[in-house]
C-alpha positions as CSV (number, residue, x, y, z in Angstrom):
1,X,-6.2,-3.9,1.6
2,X,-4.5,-1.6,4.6
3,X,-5.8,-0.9,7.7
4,X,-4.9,1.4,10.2
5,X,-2.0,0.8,13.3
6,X,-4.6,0.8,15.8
7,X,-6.5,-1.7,14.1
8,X,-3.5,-4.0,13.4
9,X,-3.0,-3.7,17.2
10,X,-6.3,-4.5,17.9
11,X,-5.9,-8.0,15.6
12,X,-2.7,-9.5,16.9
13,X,-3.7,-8.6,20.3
14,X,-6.7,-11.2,19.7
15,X,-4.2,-13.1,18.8
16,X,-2.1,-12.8,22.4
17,X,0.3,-10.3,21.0
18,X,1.9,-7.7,23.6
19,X,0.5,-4.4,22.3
20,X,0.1,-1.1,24.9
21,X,-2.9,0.5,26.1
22,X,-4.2,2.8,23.3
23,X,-7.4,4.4,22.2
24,X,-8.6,5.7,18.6
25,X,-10.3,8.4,18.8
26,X,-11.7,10.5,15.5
27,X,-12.5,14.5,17.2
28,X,-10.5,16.4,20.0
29,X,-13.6,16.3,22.0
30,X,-12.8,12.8,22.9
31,X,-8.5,13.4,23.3
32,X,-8.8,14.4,27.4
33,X,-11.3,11.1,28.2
34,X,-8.7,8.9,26.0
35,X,-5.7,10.1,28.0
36,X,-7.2,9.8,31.1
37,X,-8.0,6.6,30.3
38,X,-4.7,4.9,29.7
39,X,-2.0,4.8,32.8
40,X,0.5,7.3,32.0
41,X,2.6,9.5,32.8
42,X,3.9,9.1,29.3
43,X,1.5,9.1,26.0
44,X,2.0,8.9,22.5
45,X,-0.1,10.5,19.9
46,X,0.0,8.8,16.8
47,X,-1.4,10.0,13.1
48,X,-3.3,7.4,11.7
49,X,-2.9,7.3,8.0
50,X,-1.6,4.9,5.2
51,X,1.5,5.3,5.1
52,X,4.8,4.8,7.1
53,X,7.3,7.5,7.8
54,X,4.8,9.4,10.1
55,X,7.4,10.7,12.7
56,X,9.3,12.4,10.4
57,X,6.5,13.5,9.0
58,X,5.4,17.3,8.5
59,X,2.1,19.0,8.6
60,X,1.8,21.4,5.6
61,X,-0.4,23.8,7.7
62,X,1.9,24.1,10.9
63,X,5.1,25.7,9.4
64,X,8.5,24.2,9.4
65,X,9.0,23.9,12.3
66,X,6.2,22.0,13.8
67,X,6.5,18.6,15.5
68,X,5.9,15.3,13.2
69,X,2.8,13.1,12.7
70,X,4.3,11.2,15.9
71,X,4.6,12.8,19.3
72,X,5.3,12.3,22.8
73,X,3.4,13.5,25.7
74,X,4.1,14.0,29.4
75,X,0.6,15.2,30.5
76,X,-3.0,14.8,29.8
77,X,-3.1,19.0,28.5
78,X,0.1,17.9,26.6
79,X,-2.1,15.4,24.5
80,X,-4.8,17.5,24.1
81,X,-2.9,20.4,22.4
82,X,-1.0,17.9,20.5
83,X,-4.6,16.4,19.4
84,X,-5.7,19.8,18.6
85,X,-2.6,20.6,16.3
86,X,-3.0,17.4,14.2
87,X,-6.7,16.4,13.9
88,X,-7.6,17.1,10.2
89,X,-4.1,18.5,9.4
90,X,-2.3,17.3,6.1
91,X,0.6,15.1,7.2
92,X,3.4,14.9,4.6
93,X,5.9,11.7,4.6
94,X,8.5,10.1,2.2
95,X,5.5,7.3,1.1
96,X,2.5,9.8,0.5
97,X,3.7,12.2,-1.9
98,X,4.2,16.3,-1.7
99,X,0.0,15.9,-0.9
100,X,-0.1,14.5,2.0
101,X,-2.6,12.7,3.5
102,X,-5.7,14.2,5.8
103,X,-5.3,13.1,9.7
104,X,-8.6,12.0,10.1
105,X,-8.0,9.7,13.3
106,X,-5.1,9.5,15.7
107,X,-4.1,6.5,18.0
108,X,-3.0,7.7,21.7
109,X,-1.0,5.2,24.0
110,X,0.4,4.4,26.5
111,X,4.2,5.1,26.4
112,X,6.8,2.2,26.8
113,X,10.5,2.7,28.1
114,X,12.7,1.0,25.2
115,X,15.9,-0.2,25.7
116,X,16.4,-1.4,22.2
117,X,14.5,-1.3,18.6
118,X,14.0,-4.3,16.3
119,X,12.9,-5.1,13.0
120,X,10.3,-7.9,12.1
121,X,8.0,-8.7,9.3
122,X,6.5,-11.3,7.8
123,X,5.2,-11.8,3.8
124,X,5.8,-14.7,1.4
125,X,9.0,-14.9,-0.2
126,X,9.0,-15.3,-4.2
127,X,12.2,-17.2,-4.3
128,X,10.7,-20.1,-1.8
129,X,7.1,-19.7,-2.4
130,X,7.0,-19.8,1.6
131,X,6.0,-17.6,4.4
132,X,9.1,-16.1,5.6
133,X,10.0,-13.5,8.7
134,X,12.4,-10.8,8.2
135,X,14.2,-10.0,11.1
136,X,16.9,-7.0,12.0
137,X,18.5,-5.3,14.9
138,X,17.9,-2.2,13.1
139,X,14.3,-1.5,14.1
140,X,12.9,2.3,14.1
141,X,15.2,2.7,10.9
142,X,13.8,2.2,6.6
143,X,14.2,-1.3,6.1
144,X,15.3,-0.3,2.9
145,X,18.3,1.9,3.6
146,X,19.9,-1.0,6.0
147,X,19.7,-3.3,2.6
148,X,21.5,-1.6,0.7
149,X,24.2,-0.1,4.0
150,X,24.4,-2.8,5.7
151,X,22.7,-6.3,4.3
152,X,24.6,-8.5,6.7
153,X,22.2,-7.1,9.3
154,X,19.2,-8.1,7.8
155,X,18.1,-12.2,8.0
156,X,15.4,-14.3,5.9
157,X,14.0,-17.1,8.1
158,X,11.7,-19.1,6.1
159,X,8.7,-21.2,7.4
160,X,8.1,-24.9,6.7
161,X,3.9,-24.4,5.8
162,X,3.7,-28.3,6.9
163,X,5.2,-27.9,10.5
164,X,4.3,-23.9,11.0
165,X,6.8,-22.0,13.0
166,X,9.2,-24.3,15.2
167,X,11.8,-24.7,17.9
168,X,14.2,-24.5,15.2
169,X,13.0,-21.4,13.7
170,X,12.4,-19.5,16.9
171,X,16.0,-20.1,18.2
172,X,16.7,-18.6,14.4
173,X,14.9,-15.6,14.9
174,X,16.2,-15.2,18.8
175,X,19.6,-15.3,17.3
176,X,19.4,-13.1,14.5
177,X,17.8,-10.3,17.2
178,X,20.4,-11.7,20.2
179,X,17.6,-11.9,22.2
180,X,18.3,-13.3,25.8
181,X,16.8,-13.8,29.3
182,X,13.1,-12.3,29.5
183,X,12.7,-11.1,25.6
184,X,13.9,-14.4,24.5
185,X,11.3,-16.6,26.3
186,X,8.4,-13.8,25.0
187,X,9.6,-14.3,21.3
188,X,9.4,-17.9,21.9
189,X,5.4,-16.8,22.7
190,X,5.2,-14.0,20.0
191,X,6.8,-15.2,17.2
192,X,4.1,-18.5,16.2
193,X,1.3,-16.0,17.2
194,X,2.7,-13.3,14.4
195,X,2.9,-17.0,11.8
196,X,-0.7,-17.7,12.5
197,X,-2.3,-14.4,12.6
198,X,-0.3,-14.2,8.7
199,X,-1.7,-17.2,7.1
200,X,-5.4,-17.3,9.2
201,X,-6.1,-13.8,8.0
202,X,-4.7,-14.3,4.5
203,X,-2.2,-11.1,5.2
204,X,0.2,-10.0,2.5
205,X,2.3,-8.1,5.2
206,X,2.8,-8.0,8.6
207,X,5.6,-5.5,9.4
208,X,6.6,-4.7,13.1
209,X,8.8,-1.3,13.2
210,X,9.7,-1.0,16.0
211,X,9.5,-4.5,17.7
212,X,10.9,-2.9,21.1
213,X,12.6,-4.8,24.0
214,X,11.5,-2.5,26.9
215,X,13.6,-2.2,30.4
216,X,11.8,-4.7,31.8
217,X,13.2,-7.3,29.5
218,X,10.2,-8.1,27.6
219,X,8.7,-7.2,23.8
220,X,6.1,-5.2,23.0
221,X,4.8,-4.4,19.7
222,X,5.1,-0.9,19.5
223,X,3.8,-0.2,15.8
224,X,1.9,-2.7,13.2
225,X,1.8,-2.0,9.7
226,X,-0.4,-4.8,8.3
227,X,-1.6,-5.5,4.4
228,X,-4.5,-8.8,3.4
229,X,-4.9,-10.2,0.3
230,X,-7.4,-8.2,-1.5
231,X,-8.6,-11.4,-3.3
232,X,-9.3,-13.5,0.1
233,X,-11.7,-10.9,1.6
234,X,-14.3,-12.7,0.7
235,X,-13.2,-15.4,4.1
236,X,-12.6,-12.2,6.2
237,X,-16.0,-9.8,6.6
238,X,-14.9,-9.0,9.8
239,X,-11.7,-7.8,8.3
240,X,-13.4,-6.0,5.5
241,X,-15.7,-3.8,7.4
242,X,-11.9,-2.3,8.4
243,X,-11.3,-0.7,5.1
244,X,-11.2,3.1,5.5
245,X,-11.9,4.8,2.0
246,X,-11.2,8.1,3.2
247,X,-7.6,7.0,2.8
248,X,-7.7,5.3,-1.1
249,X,-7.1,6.7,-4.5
250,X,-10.9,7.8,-6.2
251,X,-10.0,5.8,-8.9
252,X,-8.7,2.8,-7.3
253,X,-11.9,3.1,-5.1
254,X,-13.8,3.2,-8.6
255,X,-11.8,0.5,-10.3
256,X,-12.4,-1.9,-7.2
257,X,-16.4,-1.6,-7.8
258,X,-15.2,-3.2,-11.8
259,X,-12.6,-5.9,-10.4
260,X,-10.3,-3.7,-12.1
261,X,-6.7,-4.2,-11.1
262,X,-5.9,0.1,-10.7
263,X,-2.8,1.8,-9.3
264,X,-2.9,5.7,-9.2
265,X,0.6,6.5,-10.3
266,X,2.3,10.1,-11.0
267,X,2.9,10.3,-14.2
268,X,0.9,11.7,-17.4
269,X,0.5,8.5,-19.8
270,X,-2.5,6.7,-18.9
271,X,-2.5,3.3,-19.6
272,X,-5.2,0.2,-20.7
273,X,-3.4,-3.0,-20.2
274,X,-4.7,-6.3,-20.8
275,X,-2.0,-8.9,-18.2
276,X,0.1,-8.0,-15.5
277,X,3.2,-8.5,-17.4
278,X,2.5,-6.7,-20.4
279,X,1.3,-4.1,-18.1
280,X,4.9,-3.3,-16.0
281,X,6.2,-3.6,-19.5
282,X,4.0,-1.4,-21.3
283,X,4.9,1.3,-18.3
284,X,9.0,0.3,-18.3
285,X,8.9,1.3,-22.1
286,X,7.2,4.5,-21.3
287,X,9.8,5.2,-18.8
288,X,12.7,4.0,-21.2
289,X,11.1,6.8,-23.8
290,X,11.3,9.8,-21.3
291,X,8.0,10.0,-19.8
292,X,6.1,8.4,-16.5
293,X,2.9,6.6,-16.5
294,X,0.2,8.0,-14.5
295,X,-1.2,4.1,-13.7
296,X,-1.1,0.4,-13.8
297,X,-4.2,-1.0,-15.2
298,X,-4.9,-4.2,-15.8
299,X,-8.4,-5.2,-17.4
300,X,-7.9,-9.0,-16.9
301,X,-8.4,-11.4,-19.5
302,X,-12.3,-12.0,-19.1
303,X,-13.3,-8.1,-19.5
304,X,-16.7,-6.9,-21.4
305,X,-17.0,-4.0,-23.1
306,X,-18.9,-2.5,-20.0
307,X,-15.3,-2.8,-18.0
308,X,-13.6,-1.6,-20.5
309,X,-15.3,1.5,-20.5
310,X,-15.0,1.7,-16.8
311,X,-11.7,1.3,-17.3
312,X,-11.3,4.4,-19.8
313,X,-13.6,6.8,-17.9
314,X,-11.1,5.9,-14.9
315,X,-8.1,6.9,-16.3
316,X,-9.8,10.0,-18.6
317,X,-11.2,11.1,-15.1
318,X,-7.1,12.4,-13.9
319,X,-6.2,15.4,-14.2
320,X,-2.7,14.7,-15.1
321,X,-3.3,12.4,-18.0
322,X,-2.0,14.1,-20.9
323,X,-2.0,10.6,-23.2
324,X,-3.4,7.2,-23.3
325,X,-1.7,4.1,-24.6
326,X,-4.0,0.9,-24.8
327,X,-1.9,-1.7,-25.3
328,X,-4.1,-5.5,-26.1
329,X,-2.4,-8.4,-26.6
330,X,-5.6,-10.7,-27.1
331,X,-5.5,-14.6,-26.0
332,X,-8.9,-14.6,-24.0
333,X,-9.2,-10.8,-23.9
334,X,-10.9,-10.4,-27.3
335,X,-9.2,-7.2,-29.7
336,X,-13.1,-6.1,-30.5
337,X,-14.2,-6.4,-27.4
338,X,-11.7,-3.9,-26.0
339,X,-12.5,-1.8,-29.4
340,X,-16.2,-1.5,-28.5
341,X,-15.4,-0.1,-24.6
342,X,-12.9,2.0,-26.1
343,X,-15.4,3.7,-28.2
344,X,-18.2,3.5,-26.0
345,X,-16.2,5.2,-23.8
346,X,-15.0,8.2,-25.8
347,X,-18.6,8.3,-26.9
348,X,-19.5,9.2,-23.0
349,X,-16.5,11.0,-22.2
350,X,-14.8,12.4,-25.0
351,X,-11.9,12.5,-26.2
352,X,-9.4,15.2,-25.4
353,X,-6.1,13.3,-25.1
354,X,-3.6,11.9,-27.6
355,X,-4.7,8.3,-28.1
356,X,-2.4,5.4,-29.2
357,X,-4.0,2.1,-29.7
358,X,-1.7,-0.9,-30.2
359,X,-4.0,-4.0,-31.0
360,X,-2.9,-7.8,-31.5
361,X,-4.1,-11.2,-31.0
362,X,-8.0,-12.3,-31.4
363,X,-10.1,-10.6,-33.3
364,X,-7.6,-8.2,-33.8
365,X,-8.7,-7.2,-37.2
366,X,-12.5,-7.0,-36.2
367,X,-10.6,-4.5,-33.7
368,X,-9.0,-2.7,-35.9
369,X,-11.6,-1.8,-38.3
370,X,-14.0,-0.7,-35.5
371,X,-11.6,2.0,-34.7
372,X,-10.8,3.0,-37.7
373,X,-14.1,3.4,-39.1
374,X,-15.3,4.8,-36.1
375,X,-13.9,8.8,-36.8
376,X,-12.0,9.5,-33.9
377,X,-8.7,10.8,-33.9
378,X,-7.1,7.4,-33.0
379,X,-3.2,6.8,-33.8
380,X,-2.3,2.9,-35.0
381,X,0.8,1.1,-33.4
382,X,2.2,-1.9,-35.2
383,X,3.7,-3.0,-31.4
384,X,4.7,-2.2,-28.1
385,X,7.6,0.0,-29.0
386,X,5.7,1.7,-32.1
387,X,3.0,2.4,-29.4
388,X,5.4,3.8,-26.4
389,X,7.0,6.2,-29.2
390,X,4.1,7.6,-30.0
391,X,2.1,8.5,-27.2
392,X,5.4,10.1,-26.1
393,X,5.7,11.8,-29.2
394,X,1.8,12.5,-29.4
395,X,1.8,14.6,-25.7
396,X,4.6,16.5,-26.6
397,X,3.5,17.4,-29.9
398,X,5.5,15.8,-32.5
């Protein structure tokens, strides 16, 4: 689950983090009080939306030339206008696609006077199994683009769980950022209050871009992109009540109410997975065959037949689907079972589609008789490449 920059703020600075003056606000009506609020003479007026890249950002409805989804302001009329130009505009960026997302909400702060940008986040390394911070001296650039440029600039400092974040690791981190004098005593502050926001809030990511040292010597966070563990919300109400539908997929919103594990992708093979694995495979073969699939979906190994219509109706419910692939390989996921939600489904629905079913494991030939008695216009895989080949086939009418 995301949450917003403002709300990020709002979190670490609980947890003693040093974070600026802002203000959310969600009409222009409240933009002048907001300003006026915050010390000044500089502002920042920040879209708040899912998705990095927001500076560079364009709004679709302001022309080419129009400022980005982050802007500076001098004067209290400067935010205001700047309020009024963004507030329910669509904000285009690398990570949301050519649609854009709405600006619904925007963030105004008070401005900082950087002397240098750095790069921090923290998530859980899959080589160590560990909590680990990533730290650069390239901050305010993608983190991605300095990996592959220039990887030597880029440091992995991984945390002990039994001892938490220590002198050791903080002189670590100091180094890899050559912090000194006032910005190296504050990271001695900040960087066990980052740790144990991470592991008490059950976060997935906690990303500071820029992590500024400011004139005066100190840090600031000056943005906060932070990610929790969908499956420990359950621990976190308080973080929970943060989740903004406006800015989720419809699908994902309505695979969420099924414990369905959904991702809206932009392709146009819809696909009914049964593991994680099998799922990234099933859409890697896809790929390999020429075509994209339009999602991940994973119906878990415990699914009824009630999820399993879900599940269709989810994927039958985008526009771009032009084929389905299920693709069952049944250890506890029962082949009949996914057979009966299948039809049940197309029952409700319809069928419109090109449909592959590839079907293996329990109950497989229980599953395979359903659907073949059952009338529909279902094509029969004998495995996962059979399936991938025709679906691709199927949709472009081979």
């Amino acid at each position: 689950m995301n949450i917003h920059e403002h709300q990020a703020k709002a979190l670490l600075k609980e947890y003693g983090a040093p974070v600026a003056e802002g203000v959310a606000i969600f009409s222009a009506d409240e933009a002048e009080a907001a300003a006026k609020s915050l010390p000044g003479p500089l502002y920042v007026v920040k879209s708040q939306i899912h998705a990095g890249g927001r500076g560079k950002g364009k709004f679709t409805e302001l022309g080419p030339d129009a400022k980005g989804g982050v802007r500076l302001a001098k004067s209290v009329d400067e935010v205001v206008a700047n309020v009024k130009e963004m507030l329910g505009n669509t904000l285009v960026t690398k990570q949301t696609g050519p649609a854009g997302k709405q600006v619904n909400r925007l963030y105004i702060e008070d401005g900082a006077d950087i002397e240098s940008e750095l790069y921090l986040s923290i998530l859980v390394d899959r080589e160590t199994g560990r909590v680990a911070f990533v730290a650069s001296t390239e901050g305010g650039m993608d983190i991605e683009a300095v990996a592959e440029e220039t990887p030597e600039k880029i440091h992995t400092i991984v945390i002990d769980p039994d001892t938490g974040v220590t002198d050791a690791d903080i002189v670590k981190l100091s180094d890899a950022f050559g912090l000194s004098g006032e910005a190296r005593v504050d990271g001695g502050t900040l960087f066990p209050i980052l740790y144990n926001a991470f592991v008490e809030k059950d976060m997935s990511l906690l990303e500071i871009n820029p992590l500024i040292v400011m004139t005066d010597g100190h840090l600031r966070v000056l943005d906060a992109k932070v990610s929790f563990d969908g499956n420990a919300m359950f621990r976190h109400p308080d973080i929970a009540e943060l989740r903004d539908l406006s800015e989720e997929d419809e699908k994902e919103i309505e695979a969420s109410k099924w414990d369905l594990a959904y991702v809206a992708l932009d392709g146009n093979i819809g696909c009914m997975v049964n593991g994680a694995g099998l799922a990234m495979s099933t859409m890697d073969i896809i790929k390999l065959y020429g075509e994209e699939p339009a999602n991940f979906l994973d119906v878990g190994g415990g699914a009824t037949a009630e999820k399993v219509t879900a599940a269709f109706k989810i994927i039958t419910a985008d526009p771009a689907v032009k084929g389905i692939l299920v693709n069952i390989f049944g250890g506890i996921m029962r082949c009949d079972v996914i057979a009966e939600g299948v039809l049940k489904a197309v029952k409700e629905v319809g069928l419109e589609v090109p449909l592959v079913v590839r079907l293996e494991g329990t109950r497989v030939a229980e599953g395979q008789k359903m659907i073949n008695e059952s009338g529909l216009n279902v094509i029969s895989a004998n495995d996962l490449d059979d399936a991938a080949q025709k679906i691709v086939a199927a949709i472009k009418g081979a």
